[in-house]
C-alpha positions in Angstrom: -29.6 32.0 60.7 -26.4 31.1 61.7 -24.2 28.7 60.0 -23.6 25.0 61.2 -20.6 24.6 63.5 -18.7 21.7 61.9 -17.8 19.1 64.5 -14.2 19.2 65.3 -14.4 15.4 66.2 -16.3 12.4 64.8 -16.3 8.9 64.8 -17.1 6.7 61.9 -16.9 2.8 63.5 -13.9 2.4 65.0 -12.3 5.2 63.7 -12.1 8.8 65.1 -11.6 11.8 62.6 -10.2 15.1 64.2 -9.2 18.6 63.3 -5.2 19.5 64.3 -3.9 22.2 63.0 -5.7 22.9 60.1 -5.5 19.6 59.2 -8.0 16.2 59.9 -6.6 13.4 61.1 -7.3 9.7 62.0 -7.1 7.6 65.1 -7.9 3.7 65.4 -6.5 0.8 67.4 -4.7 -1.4 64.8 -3.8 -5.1 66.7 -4.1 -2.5 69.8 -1.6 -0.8 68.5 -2.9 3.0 68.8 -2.4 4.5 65.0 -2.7 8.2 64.5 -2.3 9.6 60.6 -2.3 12.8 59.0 -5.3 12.5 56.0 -6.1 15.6 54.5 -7.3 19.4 54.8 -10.4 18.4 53.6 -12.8 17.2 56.1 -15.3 15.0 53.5 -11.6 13.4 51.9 -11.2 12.4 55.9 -14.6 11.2 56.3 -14.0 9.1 53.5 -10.8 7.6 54.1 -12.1 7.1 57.9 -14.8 4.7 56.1 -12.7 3.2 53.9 -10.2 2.1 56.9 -13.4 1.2 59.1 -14.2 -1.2 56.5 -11.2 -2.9 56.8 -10.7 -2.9 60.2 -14.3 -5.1 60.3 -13.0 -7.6 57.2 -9.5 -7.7 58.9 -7.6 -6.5 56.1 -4.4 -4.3 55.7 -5.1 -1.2 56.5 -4.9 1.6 53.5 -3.7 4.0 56.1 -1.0 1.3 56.5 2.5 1.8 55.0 6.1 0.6 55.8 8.1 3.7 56.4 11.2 3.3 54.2 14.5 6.0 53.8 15.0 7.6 50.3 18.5 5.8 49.7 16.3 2.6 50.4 13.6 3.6 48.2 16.0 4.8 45.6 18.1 1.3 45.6 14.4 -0.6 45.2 13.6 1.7 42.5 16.8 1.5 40.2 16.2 -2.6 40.8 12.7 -2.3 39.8 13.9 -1.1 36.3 16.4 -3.2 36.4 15.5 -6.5 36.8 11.7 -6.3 36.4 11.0 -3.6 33.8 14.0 -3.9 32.2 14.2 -0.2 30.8 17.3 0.0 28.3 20.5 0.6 30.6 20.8 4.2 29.2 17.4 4.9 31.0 18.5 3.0 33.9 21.7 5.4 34.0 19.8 8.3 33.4 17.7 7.3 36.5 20.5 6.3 38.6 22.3 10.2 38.0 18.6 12.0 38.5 17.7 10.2 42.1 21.4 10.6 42.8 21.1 14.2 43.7 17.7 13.0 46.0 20.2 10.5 47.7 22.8 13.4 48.5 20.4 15.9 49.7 18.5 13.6 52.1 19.2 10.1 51.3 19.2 8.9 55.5 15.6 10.6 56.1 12.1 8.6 55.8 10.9 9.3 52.2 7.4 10.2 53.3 8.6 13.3 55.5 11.1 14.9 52.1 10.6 18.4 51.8 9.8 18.6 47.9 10.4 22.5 47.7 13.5 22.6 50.0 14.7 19.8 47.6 14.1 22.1 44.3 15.4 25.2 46.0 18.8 22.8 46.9 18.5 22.0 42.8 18.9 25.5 41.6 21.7 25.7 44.1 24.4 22.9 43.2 26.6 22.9 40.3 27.6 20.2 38.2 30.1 18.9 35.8 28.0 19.2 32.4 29.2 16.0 31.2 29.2 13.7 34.4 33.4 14.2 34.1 34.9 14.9 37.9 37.6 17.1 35.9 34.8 19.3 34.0 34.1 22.9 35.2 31.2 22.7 37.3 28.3 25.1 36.3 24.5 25.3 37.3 21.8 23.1 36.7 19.9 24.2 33.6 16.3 24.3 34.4 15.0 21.6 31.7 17.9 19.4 33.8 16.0 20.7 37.2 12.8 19.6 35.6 13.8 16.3 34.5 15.4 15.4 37.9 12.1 16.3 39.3 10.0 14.2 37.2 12.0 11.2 37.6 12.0 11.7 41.3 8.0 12.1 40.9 7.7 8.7 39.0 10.3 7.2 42.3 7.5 8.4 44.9 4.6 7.0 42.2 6.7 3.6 42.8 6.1 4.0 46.2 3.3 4.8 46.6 2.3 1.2 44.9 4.5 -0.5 47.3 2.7 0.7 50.3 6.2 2.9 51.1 4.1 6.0 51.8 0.9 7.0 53.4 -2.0 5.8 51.0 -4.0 9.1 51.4 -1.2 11.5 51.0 -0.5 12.5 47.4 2.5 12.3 45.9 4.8 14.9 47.4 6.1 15.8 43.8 2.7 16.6 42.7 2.5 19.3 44.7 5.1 21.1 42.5 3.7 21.7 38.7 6.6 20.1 37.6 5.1 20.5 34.0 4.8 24.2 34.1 7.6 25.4 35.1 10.0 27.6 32.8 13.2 26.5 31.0 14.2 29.8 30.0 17.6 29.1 29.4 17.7 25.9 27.8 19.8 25.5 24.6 18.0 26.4 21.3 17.4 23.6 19.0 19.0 24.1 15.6 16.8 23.5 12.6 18.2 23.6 9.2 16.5 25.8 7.0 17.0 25.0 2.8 19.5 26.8 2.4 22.0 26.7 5.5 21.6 22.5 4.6 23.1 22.6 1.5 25.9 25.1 2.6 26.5 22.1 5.3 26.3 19.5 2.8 28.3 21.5 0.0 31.8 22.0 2.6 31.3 18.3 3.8 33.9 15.9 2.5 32.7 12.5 1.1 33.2 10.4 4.0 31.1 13.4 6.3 28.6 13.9 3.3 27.5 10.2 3.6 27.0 10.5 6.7 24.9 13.4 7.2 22.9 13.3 4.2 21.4 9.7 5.5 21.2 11.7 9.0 18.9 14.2 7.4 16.7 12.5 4.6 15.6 9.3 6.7 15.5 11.0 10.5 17.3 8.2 12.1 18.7 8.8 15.4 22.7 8.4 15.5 22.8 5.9 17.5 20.5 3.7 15.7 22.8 4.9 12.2 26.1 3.3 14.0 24.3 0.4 14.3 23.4 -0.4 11.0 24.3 -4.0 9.7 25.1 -3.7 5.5 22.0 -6.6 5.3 19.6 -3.4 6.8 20.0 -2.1 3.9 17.8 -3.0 0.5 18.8 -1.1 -2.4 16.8 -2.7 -4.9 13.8 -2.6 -2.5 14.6 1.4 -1.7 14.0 0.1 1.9 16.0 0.7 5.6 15.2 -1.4 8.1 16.3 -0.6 11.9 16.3 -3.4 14.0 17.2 -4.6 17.4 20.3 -6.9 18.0 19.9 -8.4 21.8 23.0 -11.0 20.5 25.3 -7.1 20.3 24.0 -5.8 23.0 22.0 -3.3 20.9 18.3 -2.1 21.0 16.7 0.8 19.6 15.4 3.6 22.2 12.0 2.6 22.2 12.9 -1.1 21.4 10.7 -0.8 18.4 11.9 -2.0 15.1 11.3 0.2 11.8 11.2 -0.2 8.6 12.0 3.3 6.6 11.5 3.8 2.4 14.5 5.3 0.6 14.4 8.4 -1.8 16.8 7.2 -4.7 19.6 9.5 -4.2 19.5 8.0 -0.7 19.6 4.3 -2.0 22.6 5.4 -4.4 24.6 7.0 -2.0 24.1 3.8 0.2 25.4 1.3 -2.2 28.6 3.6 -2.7 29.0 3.0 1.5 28.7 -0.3 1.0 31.1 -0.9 -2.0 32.0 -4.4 -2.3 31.0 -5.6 1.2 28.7 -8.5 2.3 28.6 -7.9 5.9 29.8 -5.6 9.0 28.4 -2.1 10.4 27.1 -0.5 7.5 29.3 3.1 8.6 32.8 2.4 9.3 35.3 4.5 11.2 37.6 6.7 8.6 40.7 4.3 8.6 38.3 1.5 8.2 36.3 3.4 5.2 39.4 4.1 3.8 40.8 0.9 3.2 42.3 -0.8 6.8 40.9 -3.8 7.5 38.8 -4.3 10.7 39.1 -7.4 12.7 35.8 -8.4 12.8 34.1 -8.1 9.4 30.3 -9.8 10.4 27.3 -9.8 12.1 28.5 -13.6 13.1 31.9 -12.8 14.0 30.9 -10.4 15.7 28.2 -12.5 17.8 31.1 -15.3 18.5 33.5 -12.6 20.0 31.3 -11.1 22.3 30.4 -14.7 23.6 33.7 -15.6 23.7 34.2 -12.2 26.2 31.1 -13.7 28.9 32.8 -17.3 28.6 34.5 -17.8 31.8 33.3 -15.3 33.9 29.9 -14.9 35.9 26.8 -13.8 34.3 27.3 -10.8 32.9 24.9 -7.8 34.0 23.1 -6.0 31.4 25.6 -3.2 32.1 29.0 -5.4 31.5 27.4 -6.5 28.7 27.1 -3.1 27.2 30.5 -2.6 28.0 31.6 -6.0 26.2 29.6 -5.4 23.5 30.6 -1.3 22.5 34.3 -3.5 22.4 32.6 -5.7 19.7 31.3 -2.8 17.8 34.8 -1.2 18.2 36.7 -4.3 17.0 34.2 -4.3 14.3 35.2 -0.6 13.1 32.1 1.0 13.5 31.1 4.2 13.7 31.0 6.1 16.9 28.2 8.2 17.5 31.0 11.1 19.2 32.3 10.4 15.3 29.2 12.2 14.2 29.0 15.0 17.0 32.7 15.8 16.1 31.9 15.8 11.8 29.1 17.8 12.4 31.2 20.7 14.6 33.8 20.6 12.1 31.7 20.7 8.9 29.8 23.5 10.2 32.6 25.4 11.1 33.7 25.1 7.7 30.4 26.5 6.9 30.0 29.0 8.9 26.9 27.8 11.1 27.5 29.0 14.8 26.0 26.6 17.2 25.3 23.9 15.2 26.9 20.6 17.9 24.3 18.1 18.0 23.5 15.8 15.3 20.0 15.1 16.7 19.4 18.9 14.7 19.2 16.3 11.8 16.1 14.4 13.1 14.6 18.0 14.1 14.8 19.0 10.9 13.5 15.8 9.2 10.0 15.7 11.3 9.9 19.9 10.5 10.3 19.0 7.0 7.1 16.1 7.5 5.4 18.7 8.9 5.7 21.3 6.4 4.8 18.7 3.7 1.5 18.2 5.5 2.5 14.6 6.2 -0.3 12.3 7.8 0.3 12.6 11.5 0.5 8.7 11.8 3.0 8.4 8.9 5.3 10.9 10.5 5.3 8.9 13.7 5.8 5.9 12.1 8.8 7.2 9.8 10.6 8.5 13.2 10.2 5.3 14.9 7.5 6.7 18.1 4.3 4.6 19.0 1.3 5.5 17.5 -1.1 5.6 20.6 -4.5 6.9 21.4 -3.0 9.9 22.7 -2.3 11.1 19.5 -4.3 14.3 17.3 -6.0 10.9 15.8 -7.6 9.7 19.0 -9.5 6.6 18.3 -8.8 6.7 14.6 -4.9 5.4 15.1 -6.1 2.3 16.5 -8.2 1.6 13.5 -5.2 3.1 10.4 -3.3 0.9 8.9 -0.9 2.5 6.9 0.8 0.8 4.1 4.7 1.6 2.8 3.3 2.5 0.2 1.8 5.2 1.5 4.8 5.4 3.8 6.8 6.0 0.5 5.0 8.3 -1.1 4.7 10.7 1.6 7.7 11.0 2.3 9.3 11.1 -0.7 6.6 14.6 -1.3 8.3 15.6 1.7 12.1 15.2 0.3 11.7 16.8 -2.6 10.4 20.5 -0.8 14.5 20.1 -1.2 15.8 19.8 -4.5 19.1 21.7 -4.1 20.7 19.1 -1.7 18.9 16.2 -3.2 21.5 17.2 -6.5 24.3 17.4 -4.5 23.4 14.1 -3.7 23.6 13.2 -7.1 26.8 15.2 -7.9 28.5 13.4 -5.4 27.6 9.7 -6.0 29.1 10.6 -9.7 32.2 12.1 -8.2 32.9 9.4 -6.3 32.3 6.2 -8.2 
């Protein structure tokens, strides 16, 4: 028996489905405006679509087939607002965005964004080169693919944006998705250093005492460094062996997630600390080295610090969240506090002095705190918790996080099991606080 011819035309209501080119298409009369769209290669997803708009069409509605064309710079300038002003991601993530859509912009920023060329686009990608650092006066090299991959998935979640405002054809998929953005190599992305026992404590050993403080907290509390220059002295609770990282809107400060912490202590930790602090009641908790050793910074509180910054806004039109940032790194500055380039330069020098090769980025420390969770067979929830991400559902856990409530305590004593899989530097610790009282 031969098989069924398939129709290369049918009508469902008011709508006609058609085969072009390998592809089905719609045709309708909209206001009697004639409207012809591209659906899908798939003649049921056509059929389907074709009843979905014939329904429509009776009740009068919009139209899903419907969209307002819009160009890429256009979409781009909406999307950067949208995060802006309604979302209000944290202006690093704001800048992050505004530098990944900027290579969309250049490559095709005048055409309609429903007609981009996704693979031309990635192709163009592995082409350019770029100033590492965002500097004009940088050598240029290539995109490293995990850059390549990031500019694409930001560019994926521009397109998801709109798609929801009704900026692209409803029953197209997002053009980004057709690239497995997910699966594609980054070969030669920079290793991530881990300390192992012992190249820590040759770190620690050649650090100097103002470096030692420094990267000791780094690596037995997994804080991030941005979130270490930010510490106020009144985060800190000796007597409660507690840290506590919090946001401060009235600085111009919030953590990455905006998600305030509270992290336990290990006691060489909590002595170390109260040798930072020394006879202080207020101010960044880690000064800059002139300020540490004994010059006086001009702001010397969390208040002071407050008034200056308001004092910076008076007179001038509302700030934007990105002046604002500006004024308030000036505060911090004024204030003496620690910069987190301070900490990227220590830890290049210090391991120099050691001998570790490619040891630059002091986020190794927070890579080497969750690996040391994790070797200590740390509840999954507790390690989350002590590094400051959201426990979700998405988690090994599943259901079960929604429902665990896990007290410091337990916060405590799981990580100080952790800590001590490290005795040698935990001495140091101890040998230092001695030396230097």
């Amino acid at each position: 028996m031969a098989p069924k011819k398939i129709a290369r035309r049918q009508k469902v209501g008011r709508v006609s489905v058609y085969l072009h080119h390998a592809s089905w298409w719609l045709y309708y009369r909209e206001l009697g405006t004639p409207v012809r769209r591209r659906c899908s290669s798939d003649r049921d997803v056509a059929l389907e679509t074709a009843a979905r708009v014939n329904a429509q069409l009776a009740r009068g509605c919009p139209q899903e087939a419907t969209f307002v064309p819009i160009s890429i710079g256009e979409l781009r300038r909406r999307f950067l607002e949208y995060h802006e002003d309604v979302a209000r991601s944290s202006v690093a993530t704001v800048r992050r965005y505004e530098a990944a859509t900027d290579h969309l912009s250049k490559f095709a920023g005048s055409s309609p964004a429903h007609l981009l060329d996704v693979e031309a686009f990635a192709k163009h990608l592995r082409s350019i080169e770029v100033p590492p650092n965002g500097h004009p006066h940088t050598a240029c090299r290539p995109l490293r693919e995990k850059g390549v991959r990031y500019i694409l998935e930001v560019c994926r979640g521009m397109y998801s944006y709109a798609k929801r405002s009704r900026n692209l054809p409803a029953y197209e998929e997002n053009p980004f998705s057709r690239i497995r953005i997910d699966r594609l190599p980054a070969t030669d992305s920079k290793p991530i250093f881990v300390f192992d026992e012992v190249e820590e404590e040759k770190f620690l050993r050649v650090a100097d005492a103002f470096d030692f403080a420094i990267h000791f907290v780094l690596a037995k509390t997994g804080l991030r460094p941005g979130e270490l220059v930010h510490l106020m002295v009144d985060d800190v609770h000796p007597d409660d062996a507690l840290l506590t990282v919090r946001n401060r809107p009235q600085l111009g400060w919030r953590t990455k997630t905006g998600q305030e912490r509270i992290v336990p202590l290990v006691k060489p930790v909590c002595v170390l600390l109260r040798c930072v602090v020394g006879h202080r009641h207020g101010g960044p908790l880690f000064l800059r080295r002139r300020f540490h050793l004994g010059e006086t910074a001009e702001l010397q509180s969390e208040s002071e610090m407050s008034a200056a910054l308001l004092e910076q806004g008076r007179g001038k039109n509302r700030l934007t969240r990105r002046e604002l940032a500006t004024e308030a790194r000036r505060v911090w500055r004024d204030a003496g506090a620690l910069k987190t380039d301070d900490i990227r330069k220590s830890m290049i020098r210090t391991a120099r002095r050691a001998g570790l090769i490619g040891v630059t980025c002091p986020k190794s420390w927070r890579h080497t705190f969750a690996t040391l969770l994790q070797e200590a067979e740390v509840d999954p929830v507790v390690r989350q918790l002590l590094l400051g991400h959201k426990v979700t559902d998405s988690t090994e856990l599943g259901m079960t996080a929604r429902y665990t409530h896990t007290r410091l305590r337990t916060l405590r004593l799981q990580l100080e099991r952790a800590i001590s899989l490290r005795p040698q530097t935990l001495n140091l610790a101890r040998n230092h606080t001695e030396d230097h009282k």
